[in-house]
N, C-alpha and C positions, 0 to 999 in steps of 0.2 A: 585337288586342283580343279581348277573351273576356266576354261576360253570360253568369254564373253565376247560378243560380237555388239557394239552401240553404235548405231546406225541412224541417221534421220538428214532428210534434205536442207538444202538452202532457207536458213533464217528459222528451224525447227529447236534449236535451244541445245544440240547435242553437247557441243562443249562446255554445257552450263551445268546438265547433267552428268559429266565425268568429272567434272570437277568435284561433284556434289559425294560421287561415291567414289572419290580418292580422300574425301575426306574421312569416308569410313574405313580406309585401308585397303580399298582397291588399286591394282598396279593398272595405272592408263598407257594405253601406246600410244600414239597419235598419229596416223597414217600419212596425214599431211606433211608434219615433220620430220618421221622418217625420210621419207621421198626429196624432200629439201634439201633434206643433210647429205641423201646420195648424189644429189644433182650437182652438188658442188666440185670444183677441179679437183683434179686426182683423185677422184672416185670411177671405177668401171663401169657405173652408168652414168657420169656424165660424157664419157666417151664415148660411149654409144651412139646417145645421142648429138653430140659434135659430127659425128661418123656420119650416121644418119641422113639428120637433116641439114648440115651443112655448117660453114663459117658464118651466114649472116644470122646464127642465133646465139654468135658471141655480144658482147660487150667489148670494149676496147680493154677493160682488164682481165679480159677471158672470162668471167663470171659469163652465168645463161644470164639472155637476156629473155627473160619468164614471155615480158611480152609480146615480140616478135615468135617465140616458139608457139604461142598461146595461139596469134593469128596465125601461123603456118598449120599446126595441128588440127584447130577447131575449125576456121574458116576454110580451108584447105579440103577439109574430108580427112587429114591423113591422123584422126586421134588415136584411133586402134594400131598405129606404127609407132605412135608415141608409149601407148598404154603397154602395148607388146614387148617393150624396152623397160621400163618403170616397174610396170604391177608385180613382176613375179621377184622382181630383186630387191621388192617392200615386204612384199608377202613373206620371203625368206625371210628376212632383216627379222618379221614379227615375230616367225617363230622361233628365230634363235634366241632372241631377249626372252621371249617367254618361258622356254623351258630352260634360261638360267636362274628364273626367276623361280621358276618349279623345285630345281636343286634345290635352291636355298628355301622353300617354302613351300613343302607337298598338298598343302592347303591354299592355296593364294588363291584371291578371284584378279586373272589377267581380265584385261578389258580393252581393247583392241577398239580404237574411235577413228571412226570412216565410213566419208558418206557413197562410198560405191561398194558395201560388202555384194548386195543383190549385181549392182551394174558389170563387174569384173569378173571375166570368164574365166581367171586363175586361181590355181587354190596349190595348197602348199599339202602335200598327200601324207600323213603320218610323218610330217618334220624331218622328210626326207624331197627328194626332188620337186620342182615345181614345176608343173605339168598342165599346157592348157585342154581347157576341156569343150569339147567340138559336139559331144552329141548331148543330151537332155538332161544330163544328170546337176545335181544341184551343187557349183562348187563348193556352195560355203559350208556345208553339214561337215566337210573332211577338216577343216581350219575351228570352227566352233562347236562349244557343246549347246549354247542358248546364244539367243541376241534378241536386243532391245530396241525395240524401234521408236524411237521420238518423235511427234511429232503435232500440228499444229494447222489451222486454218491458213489458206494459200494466201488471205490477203494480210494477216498478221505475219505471217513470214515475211511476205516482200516491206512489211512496215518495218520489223527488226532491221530486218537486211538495210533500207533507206537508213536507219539511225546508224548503224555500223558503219556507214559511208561516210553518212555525217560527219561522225565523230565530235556532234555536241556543235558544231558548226550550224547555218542556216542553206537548205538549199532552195536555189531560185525553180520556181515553176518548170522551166525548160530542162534543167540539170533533171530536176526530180523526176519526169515522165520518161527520161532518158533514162534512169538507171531502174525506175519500177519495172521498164519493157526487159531490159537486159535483165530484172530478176524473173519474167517468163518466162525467158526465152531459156535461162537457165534450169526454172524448173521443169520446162517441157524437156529437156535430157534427160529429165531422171526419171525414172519406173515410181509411177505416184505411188504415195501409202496407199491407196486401197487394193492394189496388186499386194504389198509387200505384208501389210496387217497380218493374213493367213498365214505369212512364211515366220513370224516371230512367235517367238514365247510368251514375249512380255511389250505391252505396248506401253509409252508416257506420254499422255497427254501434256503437252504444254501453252495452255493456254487461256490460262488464270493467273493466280500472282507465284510473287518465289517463294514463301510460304508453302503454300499449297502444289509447290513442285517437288520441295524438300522431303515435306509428307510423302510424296508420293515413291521418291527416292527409297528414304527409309523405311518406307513399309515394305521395300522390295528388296533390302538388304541381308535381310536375316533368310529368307530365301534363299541367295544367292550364295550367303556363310554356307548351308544347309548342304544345298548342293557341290561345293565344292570339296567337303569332305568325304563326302558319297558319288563322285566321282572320276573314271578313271583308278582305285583304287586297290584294282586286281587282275 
């Protein structure tokens, strides 16, 4: 068994690259969509969060209204209230999928995609409690055996990013400097790769063709096989 941790910021290709090694038989989590799927009614964190921060972060059909929570959270200062409610009942969620994934498969390489493994001070302690962590120590080493960091030139990113907005559409001059700023200001949240580099195993460049990503995928696959046989095994 192998917990992968694939990791990389805003517009760094990560979900390009899980996709790539689910093609080789990798099991992906997706951090994001976990968290979605808890947010929804009649789950224990979406009550939380109702509790929380209040009724104007409904919807009139009770659904969260993402964006009102977005601006109460981020604009607000209160994200780490929000994250304090989310991270550890995702972080669970991972580990339980994973090591049902382990029963059925003492070899699997899980692979766990999110881009806050470095930013989120929780970590799930031997797939028992989820415990935040206040003094130095490194959450993620308790949750992963390796992680992969993706990653890319800040103005190729924010160009991805622009085209994913798009969506093959045209944007006007005005729209565009507006959303390239909001991809700063996004990436200024996050712990740059040059911090994060030293903390992985395995870095991907992405920032040539998909070709030349593939390659890079696959050359890092039999690796990955390798290691997940040899460990955890005794």
């Amino acid at each position: 068994m192998l917990r992968v941790g694939l990791t990389g910021g805003l517009g760094s290709g990560k979900s390009t690259v899980a996709r790539l090694f689910a093609l080789h038989g990798a099991h992906i989590l997706e951090a994001d969509a976990i968290g979605r799927e808890m947010m929804q009614p009649g789950n224990p964190v979406y009550a939380s969060i109702v509790q929380h921060f209040g009724p104007e972060v409904l919807l009139a059909d009770k659904q969260l209204d993402r964006t009102a929570l977005a601006r109460i959270a981020f604009a607000g200062g209160r994200v780490e209230e929000l994250n304090a409610i989310v991270h550890p009942a995702v972080i669970a969620r991972q580990a339980e999928l994973a090591q049902a994934i382990f029963r059925r498969d003492r070899n699997a390489v899980v692979m766990v995609e999110s881009a806050l493994i470095f930013e989120t001070k929780y970590t799930q302690q031997a797939f028992g409690e989820t415990n935040a962590i206040t003094d130095s120590a490194a959450p993620w080493k308790a949750r992963f055996d390796c992680i992969i960091l993706v990653t890319a030139p800040e103005e190729l990113r924010i160009e991805r990013y622009l085209r994913r907005i798009a969506a093959g559409t045209q944007l006007f001059p005005e729209r565009r400097t507006q959303l390239a700023a909001d991809a700063r200001a996004r990436l200024g949240q996050q712990v740059p790769d040059e911090s994060k580099i030293p903390l992985c195993d395995f870095v991907i460049q992405n920032d040539e063709s998909m070709m030349q990503l593939e390659e890079r995928v696959d050359e890092l696959w039999p690796l990955l096989q390798f290691a997940s046989v040899n460990t955890h095994q005794h």
